[in-house]
FISE-131073 format. One record per residue (C-alpha): residue number from 1; residue in three letters; x, y, z. Coordinates in nm, 3 decimals. Each point is the difference from the previous one (the first is absolute). Example, Ala and Ser with C-alpha at 12.3 -4.5 7.8 and 13.67 -1.06 7.14 Angstrom:
# residues 2
nuro_marnu_u_v_w
1_ALA_1.230_-0.450_0.780;
2_SER_0.137_0.344_-0.066;
//
This chain:
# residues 518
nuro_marnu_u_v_w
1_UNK_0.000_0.000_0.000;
2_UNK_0.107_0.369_-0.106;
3_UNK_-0.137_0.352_0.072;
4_UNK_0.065_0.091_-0.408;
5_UNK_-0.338_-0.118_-0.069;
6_UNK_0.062_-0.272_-0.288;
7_UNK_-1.031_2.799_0.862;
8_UNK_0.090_-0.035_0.283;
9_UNK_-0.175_0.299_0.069;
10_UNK_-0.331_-0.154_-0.188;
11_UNK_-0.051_-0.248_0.327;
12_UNK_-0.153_0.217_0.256;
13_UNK_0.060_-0.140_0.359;
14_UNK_-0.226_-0.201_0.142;
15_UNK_-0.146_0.153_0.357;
16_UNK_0.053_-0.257_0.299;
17_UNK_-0.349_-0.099_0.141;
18_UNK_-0.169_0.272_0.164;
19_UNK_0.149_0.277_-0.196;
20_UNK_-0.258_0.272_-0.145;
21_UNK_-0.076_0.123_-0.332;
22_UNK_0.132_0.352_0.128;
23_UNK_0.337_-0.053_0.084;
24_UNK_0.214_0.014_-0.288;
25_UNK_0.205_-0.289_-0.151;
26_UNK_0.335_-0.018_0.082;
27_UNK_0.265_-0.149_-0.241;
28_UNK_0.284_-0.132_0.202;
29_UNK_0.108_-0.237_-0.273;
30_UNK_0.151_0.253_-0.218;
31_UNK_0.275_-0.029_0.260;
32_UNK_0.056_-0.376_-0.088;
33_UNK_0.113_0.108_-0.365;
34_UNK_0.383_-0.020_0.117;
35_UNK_0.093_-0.221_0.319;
36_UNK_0.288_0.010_0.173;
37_UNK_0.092_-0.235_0.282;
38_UNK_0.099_0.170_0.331;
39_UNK_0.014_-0.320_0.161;
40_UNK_0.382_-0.176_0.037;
41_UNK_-0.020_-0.326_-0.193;
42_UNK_-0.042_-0.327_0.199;
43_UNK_0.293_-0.246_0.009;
44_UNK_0.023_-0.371_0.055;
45_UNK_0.385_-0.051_-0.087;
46_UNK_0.233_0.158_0.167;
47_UNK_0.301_0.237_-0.259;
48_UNK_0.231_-0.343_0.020;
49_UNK_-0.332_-0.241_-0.105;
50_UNK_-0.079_0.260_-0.279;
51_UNK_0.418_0.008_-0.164;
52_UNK_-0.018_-0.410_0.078;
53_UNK_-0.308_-0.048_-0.203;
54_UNK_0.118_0.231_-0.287;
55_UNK_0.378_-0.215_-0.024;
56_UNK_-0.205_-0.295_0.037;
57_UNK_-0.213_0.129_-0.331;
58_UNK_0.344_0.100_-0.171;
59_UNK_0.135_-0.317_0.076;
60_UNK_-0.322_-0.187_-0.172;
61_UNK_0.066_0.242_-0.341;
62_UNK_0.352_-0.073_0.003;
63_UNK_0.005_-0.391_0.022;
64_UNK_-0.330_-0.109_-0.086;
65_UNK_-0.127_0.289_-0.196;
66_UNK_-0.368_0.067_-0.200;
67_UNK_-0.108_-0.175_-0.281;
68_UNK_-0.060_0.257_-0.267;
69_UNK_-0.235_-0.144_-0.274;
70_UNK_-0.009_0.313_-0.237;
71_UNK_0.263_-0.049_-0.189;
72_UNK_0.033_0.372_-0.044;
73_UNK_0.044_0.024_0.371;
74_UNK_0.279_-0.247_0.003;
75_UNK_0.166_0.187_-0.283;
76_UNK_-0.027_0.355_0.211;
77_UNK_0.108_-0.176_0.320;
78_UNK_0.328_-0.111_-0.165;
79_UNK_0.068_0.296_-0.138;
80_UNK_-0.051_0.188_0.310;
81_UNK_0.290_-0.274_0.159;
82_UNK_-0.209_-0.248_0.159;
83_UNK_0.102_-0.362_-0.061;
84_UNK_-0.247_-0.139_-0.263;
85_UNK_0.005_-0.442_-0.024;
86_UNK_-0.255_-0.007_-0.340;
87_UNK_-0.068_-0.369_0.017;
88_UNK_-0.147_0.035_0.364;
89_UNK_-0.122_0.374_-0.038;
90_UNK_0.147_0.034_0.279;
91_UNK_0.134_0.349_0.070;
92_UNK_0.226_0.085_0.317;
93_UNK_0.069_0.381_0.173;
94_UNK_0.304_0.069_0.144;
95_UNK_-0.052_0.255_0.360;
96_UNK_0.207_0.278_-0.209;
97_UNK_-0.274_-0.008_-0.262;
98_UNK_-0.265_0.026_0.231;
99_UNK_0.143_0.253_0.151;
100_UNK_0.078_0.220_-0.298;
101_UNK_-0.373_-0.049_-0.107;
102_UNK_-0.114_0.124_0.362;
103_UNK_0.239_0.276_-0.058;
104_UNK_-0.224_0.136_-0.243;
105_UNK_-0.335_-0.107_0.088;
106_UNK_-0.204_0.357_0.111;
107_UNK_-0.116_-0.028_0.342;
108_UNK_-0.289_0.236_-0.097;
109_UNK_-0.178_0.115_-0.277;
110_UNK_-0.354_0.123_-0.123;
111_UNK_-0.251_-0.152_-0.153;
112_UNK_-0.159_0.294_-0.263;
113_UNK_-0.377_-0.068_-0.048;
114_UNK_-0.216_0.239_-0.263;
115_UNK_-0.113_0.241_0.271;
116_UNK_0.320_0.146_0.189;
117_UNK_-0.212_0.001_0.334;
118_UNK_0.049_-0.446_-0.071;
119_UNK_0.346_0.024_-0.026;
120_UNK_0.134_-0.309_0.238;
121_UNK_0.341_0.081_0.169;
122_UNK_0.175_-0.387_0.094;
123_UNK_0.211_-0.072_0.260;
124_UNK_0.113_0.182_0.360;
125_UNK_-0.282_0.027_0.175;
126_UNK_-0.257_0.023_-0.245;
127_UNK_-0.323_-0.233_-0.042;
128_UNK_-0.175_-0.106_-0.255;
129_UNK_-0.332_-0.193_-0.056;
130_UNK_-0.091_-0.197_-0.298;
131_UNK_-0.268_-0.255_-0.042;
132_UNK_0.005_-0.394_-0.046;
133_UNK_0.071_-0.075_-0.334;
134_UNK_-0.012_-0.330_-0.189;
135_UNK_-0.310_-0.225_0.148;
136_UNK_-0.107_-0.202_-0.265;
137_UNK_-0.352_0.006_0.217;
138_UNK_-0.267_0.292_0.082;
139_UNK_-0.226_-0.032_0.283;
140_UNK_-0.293_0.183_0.217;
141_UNK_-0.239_-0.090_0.201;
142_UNK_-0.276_-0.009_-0.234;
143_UNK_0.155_-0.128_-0.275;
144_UNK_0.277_-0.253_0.152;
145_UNK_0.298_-0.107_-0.131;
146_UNK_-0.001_0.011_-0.373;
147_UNK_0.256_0.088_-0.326;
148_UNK_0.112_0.326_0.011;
149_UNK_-0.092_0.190_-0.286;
150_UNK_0.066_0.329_-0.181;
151_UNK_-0.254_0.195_0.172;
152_UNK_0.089_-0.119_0.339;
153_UNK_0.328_0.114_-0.069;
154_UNK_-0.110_0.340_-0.119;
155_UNK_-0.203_0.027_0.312;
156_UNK_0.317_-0.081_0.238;
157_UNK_0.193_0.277_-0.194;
158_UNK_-0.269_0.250_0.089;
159_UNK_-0.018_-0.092_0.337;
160_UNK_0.405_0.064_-0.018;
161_UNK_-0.087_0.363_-0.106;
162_UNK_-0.233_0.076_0.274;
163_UNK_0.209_-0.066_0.302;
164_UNK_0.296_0.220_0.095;
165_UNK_0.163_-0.279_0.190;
166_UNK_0.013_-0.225_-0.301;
167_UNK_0.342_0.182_-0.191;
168_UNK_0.051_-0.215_-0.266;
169_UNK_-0.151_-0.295_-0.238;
170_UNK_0.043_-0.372_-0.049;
171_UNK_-0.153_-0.264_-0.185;
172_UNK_-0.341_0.016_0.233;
173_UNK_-0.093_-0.371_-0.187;
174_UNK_0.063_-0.151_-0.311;
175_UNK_-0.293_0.052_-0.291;
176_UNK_-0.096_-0.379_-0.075;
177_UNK_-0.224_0.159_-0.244;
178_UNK_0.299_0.196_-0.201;
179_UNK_0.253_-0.235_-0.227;
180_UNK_0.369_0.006_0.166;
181_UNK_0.111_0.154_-0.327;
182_UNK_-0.183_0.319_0.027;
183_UNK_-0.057_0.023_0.362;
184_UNK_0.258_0.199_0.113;
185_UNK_-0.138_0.240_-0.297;
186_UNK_-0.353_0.035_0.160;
187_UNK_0.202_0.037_0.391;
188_UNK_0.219_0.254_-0.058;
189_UNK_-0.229_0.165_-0.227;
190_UNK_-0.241_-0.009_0.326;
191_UNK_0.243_0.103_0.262;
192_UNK_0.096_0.290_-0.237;
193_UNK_-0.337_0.130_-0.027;
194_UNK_-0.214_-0.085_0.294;
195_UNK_0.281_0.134_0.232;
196_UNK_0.299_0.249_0.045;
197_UNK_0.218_-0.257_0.240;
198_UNK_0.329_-0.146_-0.135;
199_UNK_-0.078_-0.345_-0.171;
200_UNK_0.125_-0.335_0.040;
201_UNK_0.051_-0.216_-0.289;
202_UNK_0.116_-0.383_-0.020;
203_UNK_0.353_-0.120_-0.192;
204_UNK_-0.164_-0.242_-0.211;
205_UNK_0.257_0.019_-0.248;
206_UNK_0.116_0.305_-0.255;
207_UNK_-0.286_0.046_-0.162;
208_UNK_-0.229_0.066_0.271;
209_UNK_0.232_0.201_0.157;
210_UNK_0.063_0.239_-0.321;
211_UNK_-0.343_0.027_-0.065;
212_UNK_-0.105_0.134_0.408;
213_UNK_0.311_0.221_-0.021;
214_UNK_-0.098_0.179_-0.318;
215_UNK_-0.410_0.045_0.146;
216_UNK_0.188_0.159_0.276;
217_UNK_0.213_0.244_-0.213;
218_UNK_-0.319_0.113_-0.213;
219_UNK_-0.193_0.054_0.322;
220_UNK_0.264_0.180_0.163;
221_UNK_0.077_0.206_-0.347;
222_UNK_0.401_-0.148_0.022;
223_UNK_0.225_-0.051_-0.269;
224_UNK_0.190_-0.338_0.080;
225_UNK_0.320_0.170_0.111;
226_UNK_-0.212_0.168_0.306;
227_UNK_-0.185_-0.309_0.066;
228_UNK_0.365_-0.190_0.060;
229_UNK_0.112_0.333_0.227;
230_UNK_-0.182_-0.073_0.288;
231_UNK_-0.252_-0.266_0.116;
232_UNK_-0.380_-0.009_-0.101;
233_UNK_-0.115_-0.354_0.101;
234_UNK_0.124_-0.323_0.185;
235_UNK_0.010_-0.381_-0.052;
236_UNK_0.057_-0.295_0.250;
237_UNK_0.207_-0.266_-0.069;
238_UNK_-0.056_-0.278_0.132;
239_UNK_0.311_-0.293_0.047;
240_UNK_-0.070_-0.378_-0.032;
241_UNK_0.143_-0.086_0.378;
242_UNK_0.194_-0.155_0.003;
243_UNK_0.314_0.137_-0.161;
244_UNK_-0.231_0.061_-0.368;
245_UNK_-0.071_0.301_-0.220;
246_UNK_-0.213_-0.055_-0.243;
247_UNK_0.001_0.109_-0.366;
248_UNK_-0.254_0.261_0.043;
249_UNK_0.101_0.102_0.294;
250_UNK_0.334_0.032_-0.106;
251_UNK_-0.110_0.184_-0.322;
252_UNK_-0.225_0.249_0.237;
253_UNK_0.359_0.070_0.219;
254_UNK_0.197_0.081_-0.325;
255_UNK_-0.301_0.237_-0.222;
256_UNK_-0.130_0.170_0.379;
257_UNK_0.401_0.119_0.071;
258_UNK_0.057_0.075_-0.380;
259_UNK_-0.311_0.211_0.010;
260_UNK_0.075_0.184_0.333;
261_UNK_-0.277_-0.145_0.175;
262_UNK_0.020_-0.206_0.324;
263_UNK_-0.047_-0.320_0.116;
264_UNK_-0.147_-0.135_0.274;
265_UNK_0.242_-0.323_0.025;
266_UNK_-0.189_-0.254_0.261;
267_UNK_0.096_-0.376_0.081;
268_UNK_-0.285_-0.170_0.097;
269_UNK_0.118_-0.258_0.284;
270_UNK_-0.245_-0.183_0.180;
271_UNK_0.229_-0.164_0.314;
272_UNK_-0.081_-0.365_0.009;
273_UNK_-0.080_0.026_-0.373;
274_UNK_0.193_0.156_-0.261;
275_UNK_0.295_0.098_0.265;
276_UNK_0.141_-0.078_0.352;
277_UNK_-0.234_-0.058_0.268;
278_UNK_0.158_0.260_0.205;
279_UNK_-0.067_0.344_-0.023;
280_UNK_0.376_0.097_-0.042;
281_UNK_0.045_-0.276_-0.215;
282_UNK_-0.284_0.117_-0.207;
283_UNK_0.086_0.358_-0.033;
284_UNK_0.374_-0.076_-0.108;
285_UNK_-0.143_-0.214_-0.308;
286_UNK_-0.222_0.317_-0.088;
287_UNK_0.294_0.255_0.072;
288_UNK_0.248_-0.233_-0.214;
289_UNK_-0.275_0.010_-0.308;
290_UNK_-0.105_0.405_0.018;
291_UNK_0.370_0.079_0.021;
292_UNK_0.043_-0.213_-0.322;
293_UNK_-0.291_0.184_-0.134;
294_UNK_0.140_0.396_0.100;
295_UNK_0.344_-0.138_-0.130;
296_UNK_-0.184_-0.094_-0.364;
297_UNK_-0.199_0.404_-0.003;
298_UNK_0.320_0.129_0.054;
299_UNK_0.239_-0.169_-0.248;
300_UNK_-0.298_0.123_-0.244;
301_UNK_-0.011_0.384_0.114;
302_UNK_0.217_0.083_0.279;
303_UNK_-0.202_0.210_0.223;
304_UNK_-0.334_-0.170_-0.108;
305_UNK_-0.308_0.044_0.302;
306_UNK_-0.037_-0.335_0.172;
307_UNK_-0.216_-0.082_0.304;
308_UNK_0.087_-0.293_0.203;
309_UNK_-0.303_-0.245_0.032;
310_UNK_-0.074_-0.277_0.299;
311_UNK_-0.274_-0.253_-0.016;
312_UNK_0.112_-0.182_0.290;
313_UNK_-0.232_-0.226_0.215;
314_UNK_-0.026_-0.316_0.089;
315_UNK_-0.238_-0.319_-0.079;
316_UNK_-0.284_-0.169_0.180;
317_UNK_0.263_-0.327_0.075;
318_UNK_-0.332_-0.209_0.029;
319_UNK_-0.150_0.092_-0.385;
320_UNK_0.288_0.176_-0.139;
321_UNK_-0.209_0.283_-0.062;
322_UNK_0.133_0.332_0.045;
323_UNK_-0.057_0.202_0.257;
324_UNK_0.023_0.392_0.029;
325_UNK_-0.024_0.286_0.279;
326_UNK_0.104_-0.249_0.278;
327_UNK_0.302_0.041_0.234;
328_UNK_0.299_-0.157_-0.222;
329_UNK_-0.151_0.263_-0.271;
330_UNK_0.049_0.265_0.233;
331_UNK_0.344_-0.075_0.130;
332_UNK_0.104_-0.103_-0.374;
333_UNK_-0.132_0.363_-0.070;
334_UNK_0.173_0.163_0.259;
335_UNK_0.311_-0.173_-0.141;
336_UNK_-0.047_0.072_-0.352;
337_UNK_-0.049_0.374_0.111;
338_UNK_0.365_-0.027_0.161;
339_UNK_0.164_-0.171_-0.297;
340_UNK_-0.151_0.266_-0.216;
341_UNK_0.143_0.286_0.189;
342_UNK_0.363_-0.186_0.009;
343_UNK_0.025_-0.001_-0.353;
344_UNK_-0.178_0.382_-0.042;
345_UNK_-0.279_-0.097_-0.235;
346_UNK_-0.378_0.110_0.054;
347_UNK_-0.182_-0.322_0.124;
348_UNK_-0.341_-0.175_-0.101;
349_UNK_-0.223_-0.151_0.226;
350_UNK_-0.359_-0.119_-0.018;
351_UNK_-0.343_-0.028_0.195;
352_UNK_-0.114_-0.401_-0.032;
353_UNK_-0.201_-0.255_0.108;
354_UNK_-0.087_-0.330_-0.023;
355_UNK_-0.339_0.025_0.103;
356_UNK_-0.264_-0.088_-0.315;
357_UNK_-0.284_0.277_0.126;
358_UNK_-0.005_0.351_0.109;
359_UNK_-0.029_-0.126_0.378;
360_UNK_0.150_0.006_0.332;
361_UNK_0.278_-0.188_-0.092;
362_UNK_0.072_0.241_-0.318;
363_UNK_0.040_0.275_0.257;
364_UNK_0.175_-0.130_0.240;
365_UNK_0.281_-0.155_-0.281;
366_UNK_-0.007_0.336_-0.199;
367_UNK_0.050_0.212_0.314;
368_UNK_0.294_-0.238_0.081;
369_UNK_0.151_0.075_-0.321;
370_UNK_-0.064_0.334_0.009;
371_UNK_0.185_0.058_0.331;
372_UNK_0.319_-0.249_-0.133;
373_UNK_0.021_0.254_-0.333;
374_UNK_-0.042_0.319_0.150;
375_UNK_0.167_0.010_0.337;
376_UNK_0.229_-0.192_-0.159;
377_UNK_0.089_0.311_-0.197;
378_UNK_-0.152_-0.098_-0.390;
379_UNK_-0.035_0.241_-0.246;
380_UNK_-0.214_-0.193_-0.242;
381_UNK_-0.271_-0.201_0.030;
382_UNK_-0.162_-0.200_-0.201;
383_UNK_-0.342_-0.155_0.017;
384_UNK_-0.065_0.268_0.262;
385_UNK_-0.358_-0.029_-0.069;
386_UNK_-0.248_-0.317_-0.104;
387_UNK_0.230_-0.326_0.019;
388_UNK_-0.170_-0.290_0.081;
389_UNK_0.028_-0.400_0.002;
390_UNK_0.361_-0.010_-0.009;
391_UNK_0.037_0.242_-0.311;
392_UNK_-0.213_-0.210_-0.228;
393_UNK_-0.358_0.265_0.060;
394_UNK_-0.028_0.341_0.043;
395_UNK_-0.329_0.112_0.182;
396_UNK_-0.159_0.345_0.002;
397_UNK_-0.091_-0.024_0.339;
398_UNK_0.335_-0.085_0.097;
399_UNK_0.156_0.318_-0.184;
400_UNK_-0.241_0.200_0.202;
401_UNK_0.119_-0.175_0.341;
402_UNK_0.345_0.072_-0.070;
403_UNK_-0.058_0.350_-0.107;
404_UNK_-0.100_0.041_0.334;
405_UNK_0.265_-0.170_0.173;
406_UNK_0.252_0.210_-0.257;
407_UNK_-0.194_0.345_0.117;
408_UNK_0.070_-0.114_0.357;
409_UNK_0.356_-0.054_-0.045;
410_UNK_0.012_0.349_-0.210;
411_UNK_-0.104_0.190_0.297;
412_UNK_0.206_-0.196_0.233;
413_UNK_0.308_0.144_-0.226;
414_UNK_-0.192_0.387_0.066;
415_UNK_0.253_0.197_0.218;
416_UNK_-0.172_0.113_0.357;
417_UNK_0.044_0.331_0.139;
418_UNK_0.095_0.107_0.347;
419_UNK_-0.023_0.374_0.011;
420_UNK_-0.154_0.169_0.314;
421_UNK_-0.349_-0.037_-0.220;
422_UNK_0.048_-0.344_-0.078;
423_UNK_0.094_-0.056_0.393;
424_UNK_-0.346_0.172_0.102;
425_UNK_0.075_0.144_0.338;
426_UNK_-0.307_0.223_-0.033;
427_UNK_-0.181_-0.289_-0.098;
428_UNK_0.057_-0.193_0.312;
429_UNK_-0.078_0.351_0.209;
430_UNK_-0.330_0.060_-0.180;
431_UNK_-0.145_-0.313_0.057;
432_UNK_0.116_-0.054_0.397;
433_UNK_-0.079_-0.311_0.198;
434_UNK_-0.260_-0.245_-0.078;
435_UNK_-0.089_0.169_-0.352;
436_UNK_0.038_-0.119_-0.345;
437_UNK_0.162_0.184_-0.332;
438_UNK_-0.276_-0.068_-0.264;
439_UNK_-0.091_0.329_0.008;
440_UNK_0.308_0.183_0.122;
441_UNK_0.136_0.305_-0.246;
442_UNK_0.322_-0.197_-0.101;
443_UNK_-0.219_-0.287_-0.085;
444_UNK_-0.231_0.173_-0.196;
445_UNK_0.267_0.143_-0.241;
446_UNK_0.134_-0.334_-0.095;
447_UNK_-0.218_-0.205_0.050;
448_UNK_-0.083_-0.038_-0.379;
449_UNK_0.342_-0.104_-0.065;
450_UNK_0.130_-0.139_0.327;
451_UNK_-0.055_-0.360_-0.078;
452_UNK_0.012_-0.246_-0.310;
453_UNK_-0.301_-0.091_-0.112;
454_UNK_-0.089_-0.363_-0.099;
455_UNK_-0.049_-0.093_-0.381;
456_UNK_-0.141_-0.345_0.111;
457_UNK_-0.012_-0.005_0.378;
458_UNK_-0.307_0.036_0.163;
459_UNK_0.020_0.155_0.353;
460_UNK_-0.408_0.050_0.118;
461_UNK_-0.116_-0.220_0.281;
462_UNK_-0.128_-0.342_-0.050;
463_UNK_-0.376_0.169_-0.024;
464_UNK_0.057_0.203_-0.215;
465_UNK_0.205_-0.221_-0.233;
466_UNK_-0.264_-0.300_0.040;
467_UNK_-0.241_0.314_-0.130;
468_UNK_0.155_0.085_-0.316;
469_UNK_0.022_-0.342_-0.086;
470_UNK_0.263_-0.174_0.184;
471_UNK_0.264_-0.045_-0.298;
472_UNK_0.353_-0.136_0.053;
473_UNK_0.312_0.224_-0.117;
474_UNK_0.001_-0.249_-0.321;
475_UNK_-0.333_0.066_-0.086;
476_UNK_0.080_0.408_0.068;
477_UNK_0.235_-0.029_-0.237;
478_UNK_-0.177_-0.134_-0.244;
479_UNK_-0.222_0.278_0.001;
480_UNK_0.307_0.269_-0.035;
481_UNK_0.179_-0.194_-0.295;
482_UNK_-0.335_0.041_-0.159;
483_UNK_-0.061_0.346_0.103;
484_UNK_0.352_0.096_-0.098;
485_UNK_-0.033_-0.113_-0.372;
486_UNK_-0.340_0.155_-0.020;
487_UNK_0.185_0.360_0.088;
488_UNK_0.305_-0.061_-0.189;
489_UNK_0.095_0.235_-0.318;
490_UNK_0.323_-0.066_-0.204;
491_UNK_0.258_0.304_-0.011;
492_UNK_-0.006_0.225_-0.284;
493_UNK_0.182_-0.109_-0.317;
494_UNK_0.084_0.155_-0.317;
495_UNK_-0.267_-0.105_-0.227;
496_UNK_0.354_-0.005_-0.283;
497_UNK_0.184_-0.215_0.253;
498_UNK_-0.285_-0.240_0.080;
499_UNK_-0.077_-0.067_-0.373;
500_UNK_0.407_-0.050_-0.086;
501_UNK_0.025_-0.270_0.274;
502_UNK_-0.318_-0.173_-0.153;
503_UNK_0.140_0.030_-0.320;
504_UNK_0.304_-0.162_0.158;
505_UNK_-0.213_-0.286_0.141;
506_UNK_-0.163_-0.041_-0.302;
507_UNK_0.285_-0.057_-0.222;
508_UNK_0.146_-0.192_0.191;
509_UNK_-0.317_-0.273_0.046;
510_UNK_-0.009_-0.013_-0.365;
511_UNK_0.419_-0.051_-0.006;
512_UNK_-0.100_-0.337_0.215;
513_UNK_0.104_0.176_0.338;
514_UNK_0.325_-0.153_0.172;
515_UNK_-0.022_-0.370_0.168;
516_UNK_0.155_-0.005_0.281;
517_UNK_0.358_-0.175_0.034;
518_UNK_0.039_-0.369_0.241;
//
């Protein structure tokens, strides 16, 4: 299994229970645009565990190496001085290229989206939220679990657009209903249009990737040579663990750096499975493979954007299934967080779960991950919002969940003040003994914005909750999905620019699209 996937403004705020159609709506979310993490990052290894693990990974590259099975790749890792054995595929880093290849890796960079106010900065301290992307699967509660299609993707990528804590796209779920050839056609052509966030596309070979890098260049009004100055859009790339790149993997590493754009390397190591059942032993196998991946981007373009990717968790040891947002995920995060930082690249984490509903158990998992990723100090997330049944479903409901629990965490980031107002001496003197500050003058100039309100939560007593009809926070959340679409409007395009990327689309349909590369 893989993750590749073989207005902000126009939301109002929802009041909290009890509110009144007289006071005003308050927007606190145009705060969650850009996050920064105040917090220090959470460790689990201590400096000497974090250098051990990374010799232990440079140690794997040098005598056991990757298997490379692009042939292209092989060729650019030889000529970049790694040790190349072509009847094997085997290809084997030496420390000193590694190190010359972190040498020039940026430890931050920007994402540039169509509207400057979506322009992602990566790395330090920054945050960023992007959705899951991939599930072959779509599900709600009054639909199930079906085939995603087209217009369930459409509808995800709106919902992207109308939540400022949701920064950038991904896949949301794979059309069943659109041919492989063209899809990526129809999906880019969507995220272009129905939002102004920075897109993710898949590596699924040259083709693909040519054809989502020039929709991006006519949307953006670039010629090619500005599209390769600076990043527009990211990939992941995913490695076979263990110790396998793929060929389109490989091909997405070598045409992302050419083009300037970054990629989000990530090993995805199951411990028990796919790598050592230890947590240490499992996040050495997935350093060893993204360092092999960062060496390959920068043999291509020295200097080319890279984000380095965990998927580390562990395995039911009973089924074999995975299993996601549980402790060894969390301490595995914490770790990847630290081997991140060693090396000075912006890290990847994600927000997963195993459960196969929007239920307790998704909560509980998803809030587990959240806390590994971002006290453990990520600065990308993906499948921040909707992931379900171990990757293979998105549900709506589930998106809406998580945009909660992502809203939450956005106002824990919030600075708080402590000036003499904020410390509300005359507060305490106004309301004496025995009183109560509802209706004290420092409460009644903040009140409005004191607090977060819920998007989901529902915080009336059990009356009045059994009185407006008793619904669980899934079921409130199916109602706001819906709601949300219903409001939604697309951001203003230039009727010229909208009818040159059909034309693109169109052209290229009748061209035969690109298949995708194995």
């Amino acid at each position: 299994m893989t993750e590749r996937g073989d207005q902000v403004e126009r939301r109002p705020r929802r009041r909290p229970a009890g509110g009144t159609a007289a006071e005003p709506a308050v927007d606190r979310s145009l705060s969650y645009r850009h996050l920064t993490n105040p917090f220090e990052p959470l460790k689990v290894f201590s400096d000497d565990h974090v250098a051990a693990i990374h010799g232990a990974a440079l140690t794997i590259l040098e005598t056991q190496g990757m298997r490379v099975l692009l042939a292209e790749g092989r060729r650019r890792y030889a000529a970049g001085g790694a040790s190349v054995d072509e009847p094997s595929q085997m290809v084997r880093i030496d420390r000193g290229l590694v190190a010359a290849a972190l040498a020039t890796t940026p430890r931050e960079f920007t994402l540039h989206a169509k509207d400057p106010e979506w322009h992602l900065p990566i790395g330090g301290r920054n945050v960023v939220f992007a959705p899951t992307s991939g599930p072959p699967n779509i599900m709600d509660l009054k639909g199930g679990r079906r085939a995603g299609t087209f217009a369930d993707f459409e509808n995800l990528m709106k919902l992207c657009q109308s939540f400022n804590v949701i920064h950038s796209l991904g896949g949301g779920v794979e059309p069943q209903d659109v041919p492989i050839h063209v899809r990526h056609l129809e999906t880019t052509r969507a995220m272009l249009l129905l939002t102004d966030k920075v897109p993710l596309v898949y590596a699924r070979g040259a083709g693909q990737i040519a054809d989502n890098f020039e929709m991006i260049r006519i949307a953006y009004g670039l010629s090619e040579e500005e599209f390769r100055s600076r990043p527009y859009a990211s990939c992941v790339i995913n490695t076979n663990s263990p110790l396998q790149l793929d060929i389109p993997m490989a091909d997405g590493i070598i045409n992302f750096a050419a083009a300037g754009q970054p990629s989000i390397i990530t090993p995805f190591t199951l411990a028990g499975a796919m790598a050592p059942v230890t947590v240490a032993g499992a996040l050495t196998l997935a350093h060893a493979e993204a360092l092999a991946g960062i060496v390959l981007a920068q043999i291509v373009r020295p200097g080319a954007p890279i984000i380095y990717g965990s998927f580390t968790s562990n395995v039911d040891m009973k089924s074999g299934s995975p299993a996601f947002g549980t402790p060894e995920y969390v301490k595995s995060s914490f770790g990847a967080g630290q081997l991140a930082r060693h090396i000075g690249v912006p890290w990847r984490s994600s927000n997963a779960t195993a459960s196969n509903t929007p239920d307790a158990q998704s909560a509980y998992e998803s809030q587990m991950s959240l806390w590994g990723a971002l006290m453990g100090g990520c600065n990308f997330m993906l499948h921040a919002a909707g992931w379900l049944e171990s990757g293979l479903s998105t549900s709506y409901e589930k998106f809406i969940l998580d945009v909660e629990m992502l809203q939450m965490f956005a106002e824990t980031f919030q600075p708080l003040g402590a000036t003499a107002a904020d410390l509300a001496l005359e507060a305490v003197a106004e309301v004496g003994p025995s009183g109560h500050f509802f209706g004290c003058a420092h409460t009644m100039e903040r009140y409005r914005t004191a607090f977060y309100a819920p998007l989901v939560s529902d915080w009336r007593n059990f009356g009045q909750w059994t009185e407006a009809g008793g619904r669980t926070a899934t079921e409130r959340a199916a109602g706001i999905w819906q709601e949300t679409l219903a409001r939604y409007q697309a951001p203003a395009r230039d009727p010229a620019v909208v009818e040159a990327i059909d034309a693109f689309v169109a052209r290229r349909k009748a061209e035969g699209g690109a298949p995708p590369v194995s």
